[in-house]
C-alpha positions, 0 to 999 in steps of 0.5 A: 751682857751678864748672864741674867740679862742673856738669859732674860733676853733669849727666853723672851726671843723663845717665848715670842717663837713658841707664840708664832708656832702655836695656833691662836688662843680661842682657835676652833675647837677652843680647848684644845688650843687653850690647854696648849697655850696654857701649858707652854706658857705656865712658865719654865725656864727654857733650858732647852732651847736657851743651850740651843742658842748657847751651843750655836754660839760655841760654833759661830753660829748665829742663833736666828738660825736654829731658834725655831728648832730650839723652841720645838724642843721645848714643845716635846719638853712641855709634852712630856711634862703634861704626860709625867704629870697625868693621875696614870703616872706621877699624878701631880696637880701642880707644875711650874706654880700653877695646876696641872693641864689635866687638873684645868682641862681634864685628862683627855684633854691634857692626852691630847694636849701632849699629843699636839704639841708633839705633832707640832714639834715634828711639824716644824722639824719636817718644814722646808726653811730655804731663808735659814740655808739649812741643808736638807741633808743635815735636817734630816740627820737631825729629825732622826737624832731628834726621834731616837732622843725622845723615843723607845731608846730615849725619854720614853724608854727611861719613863718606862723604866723609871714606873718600873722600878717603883719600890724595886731595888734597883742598881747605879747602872739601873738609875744612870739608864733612867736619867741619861734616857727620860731626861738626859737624851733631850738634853743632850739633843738640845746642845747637839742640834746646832753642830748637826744642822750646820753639818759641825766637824767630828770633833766640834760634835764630839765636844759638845755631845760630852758637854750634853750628856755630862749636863744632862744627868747632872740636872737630873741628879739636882732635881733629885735633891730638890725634891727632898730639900726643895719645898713647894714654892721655889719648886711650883710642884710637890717636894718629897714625891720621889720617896712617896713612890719609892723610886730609885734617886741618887740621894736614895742611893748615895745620900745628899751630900755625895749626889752633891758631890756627883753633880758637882764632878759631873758639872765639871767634866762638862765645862772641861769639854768645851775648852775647844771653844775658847770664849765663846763656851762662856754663855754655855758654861754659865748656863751649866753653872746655873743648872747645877746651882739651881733652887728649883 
């Protein structure tokens, strides 16, 4: 299978489990159901969940297994996403294309939207799932990377610290923090979590942690030159918005074609990591590609 039908085949796999796990449209009270429903589905590409499924792969691990944690991820994803885009934080009306939950549903709505979504995630990590033969051991083990991935050492302590740079100068070691935490960790967590929930060896876990993280920051440092060679359609969100605001980005730091160059090494590095796994790294590494060659 090309990588374009892989791709088409598990999104459609991730959609129809993100649709089990969300309540109904039109459910009691209706517009918070609706406004969930809404940002889940405005579209994304389903990184995720898809690196998920890939690193499962790497392991010799049918993907069925986990597809539902992968797909929870996505949920803290879309969460974060409704959050960053608030008027108390990026302020940004469009996302994907389409508005903003905030700008549909209102802000308090959108609060809360991003508050369920988070409660639901938990709520499928926390669930006795004996048809998968998870040990509890293990899924425990990966609640708890999942909490530090997206807590006060993960992705909020990097939102924090991103508003707070605002306008400041700031160093590299400042702006690596910002990445490897607000959008790295969860990243980073979503290639582990297969390697944690089978209880994977040492080494296994030490591969793919250097894939995640190498991966990681690399996304972030192409959604920062995106968002000054970007434009609107391709992106489905404002260009330029970094610069607005004065934060501290690689190109801001380093120019264009040097953060092309860091991306590039980065991409590189992280493919490297996964020479332990022979052909089954191959969904993984196209995946990676596609993050690094991405237009939007």
């Amino acid at each position: 299978m090309n990588i374009k039908n892989y791709l088409s085949v598990n999104i459609e796999r991730v959609n129809s489990v993100l649709d089990e796990l969300l309540v109904e449209e039109n459910h009691y009270p209706e517009n918070i159901s609706n406004a969930v429903r809404y940002s889940v589905f405005a579209g994304g590409k389903r990184i995720r969940p898809l690196l998920s499924i890939a690193a499962s792969e790497c392991l010799g691990i049918n993907p069925e297994r986990f597809i539902r944690f992968g797909a929870a991820i996505e949920l803290i994803h879309t969460y974060t996403l409704i959050h960053d885009d608030l008027p108390c934080i990026d302020n940004d009306d469009y996302r994907r294309g389409k508005k903003t939950c905030h700008k549909v549903f209102g802000e308090a709505l959108a609060v809360l939207a991003g508050d369920a979504l988070q409660t639901c995630a938990f709520e499928v990590f926390s669930q006795s799932i004996e048809a998968e033969n998870i040990n509890p051991k293990n899924q425990l083990n990966a609640l708890w990377e999942f909490t530090r991935a997206i807590g006060i050492d993960g992705t909020i302590g990097g939102q924090v610290v991103d508003i707070e740079s605002e306008g400041k100068e700031m160093t590299a070691s400042t702006l690596e923090y910002i990445h490897d935490k607000k959008t790295g960790a969860l990243i980073l967590f979503s290639v582990k979590l297969p390697a944690l929930l089978e209880g994977s060896n040492e080494k296994s876990l030490k591969a793919l942690s250097l894939f995640g993280e190498k991966i990681g920051l690399a996304f972030q440092v192409v959604d920062d030159i995106l968002d000054i060679t970007g434009n609107e359609k391709t992106l489905g969100k404002t260009p330029g918005k970094d610069e607005k605001s004065k934060k501290l980005t690689y190109p801001s730091l380093y120019g264009i074609e040097k953060s092309r160059e860091i991306a590039d090494t980065l991409y590189g590095e992280a493919v490297n990591a996964l020479d332990m796994f022979g052909n089954n790294a191959n969904n993984l590494k196209s995946i990676a590609e596609l993050i690094v060659k991405r237009n939007s």
